[in-house]
Structure formats: structure tokens, C-alpha cells
C-alpha positions in Angstrom: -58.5 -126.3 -70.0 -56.2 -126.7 -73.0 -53.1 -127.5 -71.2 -52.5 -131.0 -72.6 -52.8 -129.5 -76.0 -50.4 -126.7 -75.5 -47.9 -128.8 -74.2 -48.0 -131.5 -76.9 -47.7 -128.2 -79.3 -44.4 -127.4 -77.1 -43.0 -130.6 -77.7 -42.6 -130.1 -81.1 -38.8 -129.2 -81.9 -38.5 -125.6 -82.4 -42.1 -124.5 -81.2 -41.2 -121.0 -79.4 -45.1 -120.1 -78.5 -48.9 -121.5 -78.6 -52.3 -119.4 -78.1 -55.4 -120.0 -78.2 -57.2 -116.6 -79.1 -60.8 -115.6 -79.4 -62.1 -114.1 -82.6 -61.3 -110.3 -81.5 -57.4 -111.3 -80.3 -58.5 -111.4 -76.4 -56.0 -113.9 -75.1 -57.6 -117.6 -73.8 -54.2 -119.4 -72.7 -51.0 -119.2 -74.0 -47.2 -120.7 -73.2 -44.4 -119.2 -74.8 -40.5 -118.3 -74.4 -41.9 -114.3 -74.3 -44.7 -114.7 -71.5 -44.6 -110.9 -71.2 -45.7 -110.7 -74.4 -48.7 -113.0 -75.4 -51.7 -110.5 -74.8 -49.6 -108.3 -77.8 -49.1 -111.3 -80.1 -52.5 -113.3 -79.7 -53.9 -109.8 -80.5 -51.0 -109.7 -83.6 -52.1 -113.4 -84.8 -55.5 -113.3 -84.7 -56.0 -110.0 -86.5 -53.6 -111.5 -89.2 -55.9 -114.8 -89.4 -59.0 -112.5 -89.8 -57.4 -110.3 -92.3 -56.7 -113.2 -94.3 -60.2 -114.1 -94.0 -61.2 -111.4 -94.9 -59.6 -111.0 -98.2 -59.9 -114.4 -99.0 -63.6 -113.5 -99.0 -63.7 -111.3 -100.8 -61.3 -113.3 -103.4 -63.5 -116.0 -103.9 -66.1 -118.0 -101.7 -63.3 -120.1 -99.9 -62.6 -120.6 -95.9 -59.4 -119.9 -94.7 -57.7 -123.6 -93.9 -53.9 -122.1 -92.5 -52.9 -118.9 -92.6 -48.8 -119.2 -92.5 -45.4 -116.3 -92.6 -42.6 -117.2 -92.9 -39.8 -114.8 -91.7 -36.0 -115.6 -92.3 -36.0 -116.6 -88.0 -39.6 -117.2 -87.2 -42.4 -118.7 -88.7 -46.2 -117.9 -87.7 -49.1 -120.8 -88.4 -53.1 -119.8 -87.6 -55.9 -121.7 -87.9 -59.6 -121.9 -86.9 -60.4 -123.7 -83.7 -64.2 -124.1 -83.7 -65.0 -120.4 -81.9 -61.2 -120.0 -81.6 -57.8 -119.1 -83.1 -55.0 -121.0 -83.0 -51.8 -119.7 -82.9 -48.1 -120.9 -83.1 -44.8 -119.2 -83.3 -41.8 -121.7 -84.1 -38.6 -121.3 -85.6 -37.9 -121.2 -89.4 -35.5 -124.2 -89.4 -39.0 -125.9 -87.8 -40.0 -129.4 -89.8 -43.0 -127.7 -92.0 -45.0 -131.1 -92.5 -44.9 -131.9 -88.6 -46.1 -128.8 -87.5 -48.6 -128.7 -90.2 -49.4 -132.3 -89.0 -49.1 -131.4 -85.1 -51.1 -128.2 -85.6 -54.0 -130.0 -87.5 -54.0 -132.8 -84.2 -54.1 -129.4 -82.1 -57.2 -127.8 -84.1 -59.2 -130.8 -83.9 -58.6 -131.2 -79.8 -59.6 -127.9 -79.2 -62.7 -128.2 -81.6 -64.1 -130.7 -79.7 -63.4 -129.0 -76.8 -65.3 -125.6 -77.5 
């Protein structure tokens, strides 16, 4: 169902992995360089994106746009799908702005979708 959206997500230079998650981290669809492991990390990013949620809450009376680490190899981007999570897992040395930009294209796709 998302495979188009995925793939453009793949294109981007230094994209390792994409999910698509539902609220409780079951795993929708995912492609990644670690197939063996995307039931563990959808589980991984959504429960970071709902944490962040969570305390952002309880911080003020704002929606969680992005939730983003950044780790000296990987970085992790979430956002809200319409019912869904999405997830990506890219390299460090990844352009910021164009995945930003690619990931906002991604979340909108998807929201129409679901």
C-alpha cells in the first residue's frame, strides 16, 4: 500500500530504513538495510514518538510536529501520519533540510492515504 512512498523515502542519500508503525509500535510495512530487525525498531520509534508526546503534553498544550536523535552514526526522524507513525533511520552525514523536506512529502502521502 505505501510502497511508492517508501521507495521515494529510500531514494534519499543516506536513508538506511523507513516504517510506517501504528500507534502501539505494531509494524505496517517497512524496508530497511536490517530487515531482521524492523518489528524491534518500529516498536523502538514509535514508543520514542509517543513518549515525546507524552511529555510535550504535559509541558505545554502543543502537538508533537518531529520528533528527531541524532547519534554520532545514525539519525532517527518520527512524525504523525494521520492514524500512523512514521519512521526513518538515515545516516548522520544525511542532508538535514532534505530529509526534513522528503519526510514532510512522505507524512502528507500517507495522510491522505489512511
Amino acid at each position: 500500500m505505501f510502497e511508492n512512498v517508501i521507495a521515494d523515502m529510500l531514494g534519499v542519500s543516506g536513508v538506511k530504513g523507513v516504517y510506517i508503525i501504528d500507534n502501539e509500535g505494531a509494524l505496517i510495512e517497512a524496508e530497511s538495510m536490517s530487515s531482521g530487525e524492523d518489528e524491534v525498531y518500529a516498536a523502538l520509534i514509535a514508543d520514542v514518538y509517543n513518549k515525546a508526546s507524552e511529555v510535550l503534553g504535559k509541558l505545554s498544550s502543543d502537538e508533537v510536529e518531529l520528533v528527531m536523535i541524532d547519534g554520532k552514526k545514525d539519525r532517527i526522524i518520527a512524525s504523525r501520519a494521520g492514524e500512523l507513525i512514521f519512521g526513518v533511520v538515515a545516516d548522520h552525514k544525511t542532508n538535514y533540510g532534505l530529509l526534513k523536506i522528503e519526510l514532510k512529502k512522505a507524512v502528507e502521502k500517507i495522510s491522505a492515504m489512511v
